[in-house]
Residue frames relative to the residue before (quaternion, step in Angstrom):
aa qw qx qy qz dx dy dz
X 1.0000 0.0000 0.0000 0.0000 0.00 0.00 0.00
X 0.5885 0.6882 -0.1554 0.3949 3.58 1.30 -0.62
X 0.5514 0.6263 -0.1115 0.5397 2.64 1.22 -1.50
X 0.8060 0.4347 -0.1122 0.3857 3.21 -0.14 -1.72
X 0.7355 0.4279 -0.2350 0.4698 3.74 1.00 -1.16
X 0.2973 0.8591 -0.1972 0.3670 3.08 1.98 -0.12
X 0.7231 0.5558 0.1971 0.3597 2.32 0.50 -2.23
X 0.6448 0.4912 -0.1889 0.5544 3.34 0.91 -1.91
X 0.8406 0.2492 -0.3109 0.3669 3.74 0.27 -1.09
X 0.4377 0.6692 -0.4700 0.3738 3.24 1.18 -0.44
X 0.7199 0.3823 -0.2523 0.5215 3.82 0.45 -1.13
X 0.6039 0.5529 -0.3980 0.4138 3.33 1.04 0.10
X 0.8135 0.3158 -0.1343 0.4695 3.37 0.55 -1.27
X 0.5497 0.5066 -0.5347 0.3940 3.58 1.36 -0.73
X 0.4479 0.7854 -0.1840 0.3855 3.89 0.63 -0.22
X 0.8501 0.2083 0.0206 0.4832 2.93 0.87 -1.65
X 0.7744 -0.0200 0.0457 0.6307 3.57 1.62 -0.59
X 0.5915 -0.5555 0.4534 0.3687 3.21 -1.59 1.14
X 0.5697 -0.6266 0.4852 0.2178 3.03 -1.60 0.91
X 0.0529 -0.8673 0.4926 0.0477 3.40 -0.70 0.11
X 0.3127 0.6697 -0.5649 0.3668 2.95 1.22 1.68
X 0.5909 -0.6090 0.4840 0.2136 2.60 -2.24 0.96
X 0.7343 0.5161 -0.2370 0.3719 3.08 0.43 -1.10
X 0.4681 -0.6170 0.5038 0.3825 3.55 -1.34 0.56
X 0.6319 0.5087 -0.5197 0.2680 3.95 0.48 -0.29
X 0.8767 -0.4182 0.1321 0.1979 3.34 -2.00 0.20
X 0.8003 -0.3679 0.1637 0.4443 3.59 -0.09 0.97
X 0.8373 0.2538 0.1812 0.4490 1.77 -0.62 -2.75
X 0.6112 0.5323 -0.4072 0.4210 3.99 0.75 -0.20
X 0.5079 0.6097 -0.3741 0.4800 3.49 1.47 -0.75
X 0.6644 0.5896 -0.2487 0.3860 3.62 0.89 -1.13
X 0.6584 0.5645 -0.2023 0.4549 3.17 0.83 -1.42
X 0.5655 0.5059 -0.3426 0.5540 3.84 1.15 -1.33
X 0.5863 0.5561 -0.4405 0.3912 3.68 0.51 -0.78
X 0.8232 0.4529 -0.1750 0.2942 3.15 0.08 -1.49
X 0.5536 0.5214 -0.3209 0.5645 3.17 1.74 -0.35
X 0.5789 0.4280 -0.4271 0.5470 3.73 0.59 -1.25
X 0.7360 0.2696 -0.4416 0.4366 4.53 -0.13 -0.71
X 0.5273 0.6079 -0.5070 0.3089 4.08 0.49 0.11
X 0.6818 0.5013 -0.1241 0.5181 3.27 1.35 -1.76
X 0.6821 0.3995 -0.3707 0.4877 3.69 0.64 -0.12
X 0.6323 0.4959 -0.4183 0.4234 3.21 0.94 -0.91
X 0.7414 0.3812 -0.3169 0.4522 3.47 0.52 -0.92
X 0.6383 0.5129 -0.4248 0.3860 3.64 0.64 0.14
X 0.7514 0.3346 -0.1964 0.5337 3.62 1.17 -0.17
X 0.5026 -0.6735 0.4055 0.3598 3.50 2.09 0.56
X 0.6468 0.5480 -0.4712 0.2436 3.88 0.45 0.41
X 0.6615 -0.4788 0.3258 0.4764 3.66 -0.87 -0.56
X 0.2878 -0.6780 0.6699 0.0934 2.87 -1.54 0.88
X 0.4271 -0.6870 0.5842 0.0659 3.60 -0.93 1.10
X 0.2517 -0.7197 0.6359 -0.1195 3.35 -0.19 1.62
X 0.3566 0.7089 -0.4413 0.4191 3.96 1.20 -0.23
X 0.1273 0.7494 -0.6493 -0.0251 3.73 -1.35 0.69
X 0.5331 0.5814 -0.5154 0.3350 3.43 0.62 0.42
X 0.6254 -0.5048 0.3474 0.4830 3.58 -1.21 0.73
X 0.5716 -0.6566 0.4899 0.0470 2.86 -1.50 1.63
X 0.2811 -0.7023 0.5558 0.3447 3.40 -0.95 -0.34
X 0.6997 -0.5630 0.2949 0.3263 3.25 1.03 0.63
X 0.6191 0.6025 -0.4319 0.2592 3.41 1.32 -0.88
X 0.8559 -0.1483 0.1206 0.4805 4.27 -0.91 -0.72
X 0.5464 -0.5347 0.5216 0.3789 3.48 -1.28 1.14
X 0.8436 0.1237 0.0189 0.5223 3.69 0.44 -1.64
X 0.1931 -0.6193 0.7236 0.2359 3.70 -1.15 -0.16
X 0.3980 -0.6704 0.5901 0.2098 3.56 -1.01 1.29
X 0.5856 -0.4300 0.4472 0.5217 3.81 -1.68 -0.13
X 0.8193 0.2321 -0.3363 0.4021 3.39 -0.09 -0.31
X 0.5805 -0.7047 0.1674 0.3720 4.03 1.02 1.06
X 0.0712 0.7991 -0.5488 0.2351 3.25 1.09 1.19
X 0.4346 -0.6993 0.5494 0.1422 3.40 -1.37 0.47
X 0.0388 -0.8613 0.5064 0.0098 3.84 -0.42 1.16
X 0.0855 -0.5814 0.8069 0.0600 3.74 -1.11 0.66
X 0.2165 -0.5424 0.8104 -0.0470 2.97 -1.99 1.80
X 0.0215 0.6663 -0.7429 0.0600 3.18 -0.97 1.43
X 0.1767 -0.8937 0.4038 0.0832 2.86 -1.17 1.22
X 0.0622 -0.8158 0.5715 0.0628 4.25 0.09 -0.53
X 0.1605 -0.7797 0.6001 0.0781 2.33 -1.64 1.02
X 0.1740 0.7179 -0.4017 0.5413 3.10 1.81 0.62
X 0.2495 0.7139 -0.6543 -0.0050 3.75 -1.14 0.84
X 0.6280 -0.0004 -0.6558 0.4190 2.07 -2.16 2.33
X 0.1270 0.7961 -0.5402 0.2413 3.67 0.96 0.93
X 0.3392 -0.7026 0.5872 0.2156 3.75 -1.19 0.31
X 0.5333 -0.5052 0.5693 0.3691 3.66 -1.39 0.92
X 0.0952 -0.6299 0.7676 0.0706 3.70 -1.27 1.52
X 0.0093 0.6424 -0.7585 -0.1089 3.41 -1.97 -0.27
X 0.5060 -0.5913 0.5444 0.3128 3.57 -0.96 0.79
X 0.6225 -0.5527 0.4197 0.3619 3.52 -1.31 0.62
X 0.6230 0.4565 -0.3801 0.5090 3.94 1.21 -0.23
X 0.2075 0.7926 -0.4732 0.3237 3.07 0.92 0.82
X 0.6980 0.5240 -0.1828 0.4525 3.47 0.99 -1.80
X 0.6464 0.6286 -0.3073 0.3043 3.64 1.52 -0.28
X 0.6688 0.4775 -0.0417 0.5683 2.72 2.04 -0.79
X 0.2116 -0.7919 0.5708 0.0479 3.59 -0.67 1.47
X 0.1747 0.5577 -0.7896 0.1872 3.32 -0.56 1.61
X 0.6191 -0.5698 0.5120 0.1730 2.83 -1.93 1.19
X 0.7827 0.2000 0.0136 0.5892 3.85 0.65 -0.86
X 0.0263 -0.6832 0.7206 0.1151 3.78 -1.69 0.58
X 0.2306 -0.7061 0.6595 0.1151 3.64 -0.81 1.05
X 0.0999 0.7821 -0.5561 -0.2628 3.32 -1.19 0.32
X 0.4585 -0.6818 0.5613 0.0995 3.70 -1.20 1.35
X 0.3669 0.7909 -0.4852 -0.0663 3.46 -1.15 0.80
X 0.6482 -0.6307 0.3820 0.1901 3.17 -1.53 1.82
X 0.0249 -0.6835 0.7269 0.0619 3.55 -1.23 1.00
X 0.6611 -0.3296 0.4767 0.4766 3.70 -1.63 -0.32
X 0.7719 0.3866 -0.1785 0.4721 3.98 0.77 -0.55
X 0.7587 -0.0214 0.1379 0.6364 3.72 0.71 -0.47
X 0.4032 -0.4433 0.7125 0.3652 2.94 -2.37 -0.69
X 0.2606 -0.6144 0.7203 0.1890 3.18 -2.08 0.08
X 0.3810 -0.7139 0.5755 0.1182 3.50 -1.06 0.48
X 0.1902 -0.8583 0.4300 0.2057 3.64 1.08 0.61
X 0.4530 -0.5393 0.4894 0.5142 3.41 0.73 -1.49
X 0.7231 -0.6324 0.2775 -0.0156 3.15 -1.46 0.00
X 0.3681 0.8120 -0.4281 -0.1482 3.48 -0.27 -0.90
X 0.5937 -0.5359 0.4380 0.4104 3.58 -1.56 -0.14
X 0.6580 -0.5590 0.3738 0.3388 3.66 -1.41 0.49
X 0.4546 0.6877 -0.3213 0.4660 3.48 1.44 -0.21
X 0.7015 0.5287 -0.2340 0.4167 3.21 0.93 -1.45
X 0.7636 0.5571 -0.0214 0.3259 2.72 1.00 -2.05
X 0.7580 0.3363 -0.0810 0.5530 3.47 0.37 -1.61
X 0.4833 0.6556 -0.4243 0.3957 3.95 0.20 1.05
X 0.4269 -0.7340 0.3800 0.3670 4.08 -0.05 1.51
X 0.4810 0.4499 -0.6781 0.3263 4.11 0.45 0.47
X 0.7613 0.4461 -0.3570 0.3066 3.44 0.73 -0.45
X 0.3877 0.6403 -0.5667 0.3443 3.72 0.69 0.16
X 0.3239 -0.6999 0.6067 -0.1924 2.65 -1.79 0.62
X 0.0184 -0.8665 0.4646 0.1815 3.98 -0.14 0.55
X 0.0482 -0.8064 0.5883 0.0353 3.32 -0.83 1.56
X 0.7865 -0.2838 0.2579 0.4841 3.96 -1.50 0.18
X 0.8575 0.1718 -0.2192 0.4325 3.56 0.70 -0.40
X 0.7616 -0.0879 0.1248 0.6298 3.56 1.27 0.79
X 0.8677 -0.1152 0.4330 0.2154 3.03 -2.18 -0.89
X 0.4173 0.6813 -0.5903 0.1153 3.80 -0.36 0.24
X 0.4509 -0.6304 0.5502 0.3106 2.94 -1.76 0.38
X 0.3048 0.8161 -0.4906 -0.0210 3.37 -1.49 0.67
X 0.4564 -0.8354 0.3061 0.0066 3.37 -1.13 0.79
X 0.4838 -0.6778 0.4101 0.3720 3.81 0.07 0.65
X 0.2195 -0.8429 0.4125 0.2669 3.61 -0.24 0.39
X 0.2842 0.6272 -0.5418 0.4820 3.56 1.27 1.03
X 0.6346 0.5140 -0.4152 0.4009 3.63 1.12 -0.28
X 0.4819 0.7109 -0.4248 0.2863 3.35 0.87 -1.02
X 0.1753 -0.6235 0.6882 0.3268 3.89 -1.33 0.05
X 0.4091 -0.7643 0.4797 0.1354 3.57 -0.82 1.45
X 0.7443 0.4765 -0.2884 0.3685 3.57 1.68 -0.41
X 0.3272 0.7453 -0.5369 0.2220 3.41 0.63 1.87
């Protein structure tokens, strides 16, 4: 099911806008890890998961019970830090989880608020610019 919703938006958005990944691995596999890292949170905190594939507006992976705002960042990178593109600062989500993908499972790293998170001590210069990122000893692990 991952896979496939993966897929669906990938061919959607690779289309519609310039990527703005760091990393050198595969697109559309980057996508897919997404969709898996927002399945595994969602179901870990009991909320919806968006089965949607048309081109997003970009706004929250999840919406908490009480209508918080979530970014699922995901990685396959382990002991990896919580990135966020510098257009981050455009976007008001309340919370950034970060989710990461082994050959055996997910981890739920932990979290943090947009206060914490989205703020220029944390930038960072990567191959395509600016990004924001964070050590994941920051993270609060009790979400």
């Amino acid at each position: 099911m991952c896979r496939f919703i993966g897929a669906m938006r990938y061919a959607t958005t690779n289309d519609a806008c310039a990527e703005q990944i760091q990393s050198d691995l595969d697109p559309l596999g980057i996508v897919v890890d997404g969709v898996v890292g927002e399945y595994c949170v969602a179901k870990h905190l009991n909320l919806h998961f968006s089965l949607d594939t048309d081109l997003r507006d970009w706004g929250a992976d999840l919406i908490g019970r009480n209508g918080e705002t979530i970014d699922v960042k995901t990685t396959r990178k382990q002991g990896g830090r919580l990135n966020a593109t510098r257009t981050s600062q455009k976007k008001n989500f309340d919370y950034y989880i970060l989710c990461e993908l082994a050959n055996d499972g997910a981890h739920i790293v932990g979290g943090i608020t947009r206060e914490m998170f989205i703020n220029d001590k944390n930038l960072v210069m990567g191959k395509k610019g600016e990004y924001y990122a964070i050590d994941r000893s920051r993270l609060n692990d009790g979400i």
